[in-house]
C-alpha positions as CSV (number, residue, x, y, z in Angstrom):
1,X,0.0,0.0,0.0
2,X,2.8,2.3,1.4
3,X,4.5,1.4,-2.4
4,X,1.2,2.4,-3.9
5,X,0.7,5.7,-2.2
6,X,4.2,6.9,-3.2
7,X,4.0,6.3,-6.8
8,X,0.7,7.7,-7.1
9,X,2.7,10.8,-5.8
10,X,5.7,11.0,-7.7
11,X,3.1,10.5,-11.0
12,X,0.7,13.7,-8.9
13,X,4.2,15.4,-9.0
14,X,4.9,15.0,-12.6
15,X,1.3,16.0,-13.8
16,X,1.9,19.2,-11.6
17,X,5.8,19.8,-12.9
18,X,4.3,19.4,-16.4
19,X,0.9,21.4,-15.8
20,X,3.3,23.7,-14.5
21,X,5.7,24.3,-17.5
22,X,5.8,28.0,-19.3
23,X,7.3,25.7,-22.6
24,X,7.0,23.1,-24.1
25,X,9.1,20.2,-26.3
26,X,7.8,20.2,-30.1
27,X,8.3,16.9,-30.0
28,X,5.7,16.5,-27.1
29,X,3.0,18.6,-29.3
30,X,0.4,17.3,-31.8
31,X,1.5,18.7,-35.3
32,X,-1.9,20.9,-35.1
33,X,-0.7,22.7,-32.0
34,X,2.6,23.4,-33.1
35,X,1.1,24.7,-36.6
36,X,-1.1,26.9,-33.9
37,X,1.8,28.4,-31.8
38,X,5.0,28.4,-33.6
39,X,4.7,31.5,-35.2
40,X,4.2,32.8,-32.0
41,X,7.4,31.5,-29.5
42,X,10.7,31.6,-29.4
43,X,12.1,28.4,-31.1
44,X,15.3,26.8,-29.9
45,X,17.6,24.8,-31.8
46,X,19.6,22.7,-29.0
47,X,23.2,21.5,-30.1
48,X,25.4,19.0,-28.5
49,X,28.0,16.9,-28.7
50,X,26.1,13.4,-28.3
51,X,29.5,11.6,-28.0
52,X,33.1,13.7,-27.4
53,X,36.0,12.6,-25.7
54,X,35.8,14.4,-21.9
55,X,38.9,12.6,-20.4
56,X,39.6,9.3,-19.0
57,X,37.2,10.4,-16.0
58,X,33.8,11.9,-18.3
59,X,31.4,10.3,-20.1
60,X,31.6,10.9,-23.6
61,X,27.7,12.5,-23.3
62,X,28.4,15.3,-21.2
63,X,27.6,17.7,-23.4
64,X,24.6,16.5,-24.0
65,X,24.2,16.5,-20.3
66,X,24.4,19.5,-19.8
67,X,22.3,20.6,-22.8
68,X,19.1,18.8,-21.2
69,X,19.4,20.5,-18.0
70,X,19.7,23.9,-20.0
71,X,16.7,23.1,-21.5
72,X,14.9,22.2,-18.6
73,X,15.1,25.4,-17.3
74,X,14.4,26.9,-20.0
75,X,11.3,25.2,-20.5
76,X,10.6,25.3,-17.1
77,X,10.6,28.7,-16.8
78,X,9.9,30.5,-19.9
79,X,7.1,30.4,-22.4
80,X,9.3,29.2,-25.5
81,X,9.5,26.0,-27.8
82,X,12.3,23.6,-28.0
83,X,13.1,21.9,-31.2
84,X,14.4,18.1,-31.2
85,X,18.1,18.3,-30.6
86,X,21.3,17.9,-33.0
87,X,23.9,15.4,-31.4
88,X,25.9,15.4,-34.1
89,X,28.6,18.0,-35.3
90,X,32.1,19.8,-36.3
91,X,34.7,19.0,-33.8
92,X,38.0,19.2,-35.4
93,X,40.1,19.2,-31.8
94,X,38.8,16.0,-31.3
95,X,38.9,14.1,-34.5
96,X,41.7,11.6,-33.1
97,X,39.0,10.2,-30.3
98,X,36.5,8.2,-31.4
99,X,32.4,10.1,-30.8
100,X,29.7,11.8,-33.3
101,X,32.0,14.1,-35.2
102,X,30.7,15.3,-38.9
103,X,34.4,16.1,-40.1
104,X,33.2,18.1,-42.6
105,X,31.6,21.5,-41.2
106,X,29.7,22.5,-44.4
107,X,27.7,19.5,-43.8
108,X,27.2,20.2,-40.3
109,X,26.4,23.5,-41.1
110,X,23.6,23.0,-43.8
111,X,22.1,20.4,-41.9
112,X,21.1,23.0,-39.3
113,X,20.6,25.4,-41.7
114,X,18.5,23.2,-43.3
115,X,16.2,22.2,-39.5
116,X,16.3,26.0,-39.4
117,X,15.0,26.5,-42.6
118,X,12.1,23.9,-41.9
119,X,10.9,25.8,-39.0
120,X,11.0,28.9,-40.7
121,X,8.5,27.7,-43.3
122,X,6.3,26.9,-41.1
123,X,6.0,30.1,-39.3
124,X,8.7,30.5,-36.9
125,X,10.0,34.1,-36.6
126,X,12.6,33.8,-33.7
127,X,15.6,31.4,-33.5
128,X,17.9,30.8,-30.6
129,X,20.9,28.3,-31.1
130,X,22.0,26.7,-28.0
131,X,25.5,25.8,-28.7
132,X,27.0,23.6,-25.3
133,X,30.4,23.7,-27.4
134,X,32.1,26.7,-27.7
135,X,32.3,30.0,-29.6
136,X,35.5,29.5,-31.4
137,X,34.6,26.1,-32.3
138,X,30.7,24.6,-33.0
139,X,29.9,27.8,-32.3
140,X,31.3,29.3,-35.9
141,X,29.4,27.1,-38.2
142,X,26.2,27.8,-36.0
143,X,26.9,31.5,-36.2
144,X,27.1,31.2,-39.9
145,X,23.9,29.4,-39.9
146,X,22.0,32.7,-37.4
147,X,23.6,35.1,-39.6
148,X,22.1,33.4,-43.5
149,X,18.9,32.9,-41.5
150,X,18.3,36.3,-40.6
151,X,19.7,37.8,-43.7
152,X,18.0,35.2,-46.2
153,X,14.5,35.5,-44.4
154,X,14.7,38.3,-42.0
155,X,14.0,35.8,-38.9
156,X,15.7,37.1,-35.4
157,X,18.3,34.7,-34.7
158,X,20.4,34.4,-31.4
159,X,23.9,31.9,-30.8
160,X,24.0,31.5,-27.4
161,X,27.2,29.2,-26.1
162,X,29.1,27.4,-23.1
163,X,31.3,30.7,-22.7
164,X,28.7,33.0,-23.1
165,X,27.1,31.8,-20.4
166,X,30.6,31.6,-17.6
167,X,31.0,35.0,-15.8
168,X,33.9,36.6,-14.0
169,X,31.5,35.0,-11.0
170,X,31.7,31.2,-12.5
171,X,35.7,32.6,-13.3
172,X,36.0,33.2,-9.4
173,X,35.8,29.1,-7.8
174,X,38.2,27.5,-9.8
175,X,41.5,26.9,-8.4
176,X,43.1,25.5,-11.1
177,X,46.0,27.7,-12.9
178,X,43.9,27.3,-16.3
179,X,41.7,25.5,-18.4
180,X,38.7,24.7,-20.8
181,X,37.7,20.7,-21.5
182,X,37.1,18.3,-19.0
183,X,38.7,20.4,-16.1
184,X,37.8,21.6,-12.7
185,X,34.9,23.5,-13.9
186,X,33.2,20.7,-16.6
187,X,33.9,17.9,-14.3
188,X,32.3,19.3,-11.0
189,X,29.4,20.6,-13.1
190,X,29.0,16.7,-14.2
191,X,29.5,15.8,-10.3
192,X,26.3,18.1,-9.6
193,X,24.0,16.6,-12.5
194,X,25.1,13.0,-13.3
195,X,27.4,12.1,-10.7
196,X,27.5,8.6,-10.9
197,X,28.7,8.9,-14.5
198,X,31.9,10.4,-13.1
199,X,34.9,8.5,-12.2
200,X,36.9,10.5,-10.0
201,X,39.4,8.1,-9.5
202,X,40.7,8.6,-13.0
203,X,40.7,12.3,-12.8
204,X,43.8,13.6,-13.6
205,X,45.4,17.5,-14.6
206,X,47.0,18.6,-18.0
207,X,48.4,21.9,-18.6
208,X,49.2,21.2,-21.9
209,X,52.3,23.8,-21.8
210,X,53.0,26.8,-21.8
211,X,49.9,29.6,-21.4
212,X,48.7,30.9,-24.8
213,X,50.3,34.8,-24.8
214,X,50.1,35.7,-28.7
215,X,47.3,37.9,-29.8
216,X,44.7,36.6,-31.9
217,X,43.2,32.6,-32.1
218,X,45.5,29.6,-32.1
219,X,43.5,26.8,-32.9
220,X,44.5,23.8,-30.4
221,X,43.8,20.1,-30.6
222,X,44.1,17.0,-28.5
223,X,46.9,14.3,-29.1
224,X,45.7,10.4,-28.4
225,X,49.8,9.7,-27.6
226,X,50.5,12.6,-25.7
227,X,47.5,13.8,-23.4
228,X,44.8,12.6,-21.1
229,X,42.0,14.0,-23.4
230,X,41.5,17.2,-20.9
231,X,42.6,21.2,-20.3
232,X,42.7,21.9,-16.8
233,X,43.0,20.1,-13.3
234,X,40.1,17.4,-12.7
235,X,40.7,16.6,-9.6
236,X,40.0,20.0,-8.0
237,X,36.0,19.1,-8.6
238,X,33.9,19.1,-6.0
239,X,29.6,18.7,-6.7
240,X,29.2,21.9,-4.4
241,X,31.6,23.8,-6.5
242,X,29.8,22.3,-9.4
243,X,26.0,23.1,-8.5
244,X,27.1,27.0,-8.2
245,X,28.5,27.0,-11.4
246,X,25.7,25.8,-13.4
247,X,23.4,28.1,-10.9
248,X,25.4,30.8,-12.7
249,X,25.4,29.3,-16.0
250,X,20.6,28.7,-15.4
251,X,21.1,32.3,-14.7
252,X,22.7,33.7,-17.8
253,X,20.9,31.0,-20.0
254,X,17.7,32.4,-19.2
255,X,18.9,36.3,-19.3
256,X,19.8,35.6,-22.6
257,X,16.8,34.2,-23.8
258,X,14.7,37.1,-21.7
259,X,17.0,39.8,-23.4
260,X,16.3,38.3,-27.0
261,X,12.6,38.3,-26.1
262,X,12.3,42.1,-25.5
263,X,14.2,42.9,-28.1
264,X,12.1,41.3,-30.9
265,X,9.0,41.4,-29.6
């Protein structure tokens, strides 16, 4: 009985969560109420890796990982629709590690395009592009994408990435002397949402030399014979460290997405 009564209220939570929701999943609509209210919401496009080396101590899905829990909030809390996502895509720092890389970016690129496009003609007026890679990487072919969108059919388009949404705040609790993939930052963020897909016994710390000092972009990439598969220390993550990190990351996530809103209303 006792087992009874509790799953009748996790399912009375779930109705409420979901009777709750200011968005919604296209995927969860009939195609008659997204004809109704897509030319009326925000539409994201959600991009992740769906497989990318993160270190001997990641899962290859992180990501991904944190790309639901993005748009979780988002849905959660703002009245906007989210597209199915892209798990494939352009990762050239990583091509020597085995994952869901499409090696050549045009394709990537016209493949989204192409989703974008789709949405488009069927009403849609404002695009956002969550990009969980970064700007200087997946987030070049997706900008591409934003900028033919709004120029070939006047639609509002927004590229909103993992750096975009750090801060001097985020910047602040790592301890680390630097870093950017699978380090104290990624890998305590993990701890806080999937911990039991972490293996911090296997967490290690990579440098990778000297500190990049020239002006301009220096394209990197990761070496199979030569490196762990990670930028950064590891095994300064902690889950607490971890949950305010991506409390700052919810936060700018959804600024973003409110500042987009009143400036194309």
């Amino acid at each position: 009985m006792k087992h009874t009564i509790w799953l009748a209220g996790i399912l009375i939570m779930t109705i409420q969560q979901t009777a709750e929701a200011a968005g919604a999943y296209l995927g969860d609509m009939t195609w008659q109420e997204a004809e109704r209210v897509l030319p009326h919401k925000l539409v994201i496009i959600p991009f992740a890796a769906g497989a990318k080396e993160h270190g001997p101590h990641l899962p290859m899905n992180t990501d991904h990982v944190v790309m639901d829990r993005l748009l979780e909030t988002a849905i959660g809390e703002r009245d906007v629709i989210v597209a199915p996502p892209v798990l494939h895509g352009w990762f050239p720092a990583f091509r020597n590690y085995p994952g869901t890389e499409i090696a050549d970016p045009t394709i990537f690129q016209n493949y989204v395009k192409a989703i974008a496009e789709s949405l488009v003609g069927h009403g849609v007026n404002r695009l956002v592009f969550l990009n969980t890679g970064i700007s200087n990487a997946t987030g070049l072919p997706l900008s591409i994408v934003a900028r033919d969108i709004r120029a070939d059919h006047d639609v509002a388009t927004l590229v909103v990435s993992w750096d975009d949404l750090e801060s001097s705040e985020a910047q602040a609790l790592y301890s680390q002397e630097r870093g950017g993939h699978a380090d104290e930052g990624e890998t305590s963020i993990l701890l806080y949402l999937r911990a039991e897909l972490v293996h911090m016994d296997r967490a290690t710390r990579d440098y990778r030399g000297e500190p990049h000092t020239q002006i301009g972009y220096a394209p990197g990439k990761f070496e199979r014979a030569e490196e762990a598969g990670l930028f950064g220390d590891a095994t300064l993550a902690t889950r607490e460290k971890g949950e305010r990190l991506f409390t700052i990351m919810q936060r700018n996530w959804l600024l973003a997405l409110d500042q987009f809103a009143a400036a194309t209303q």
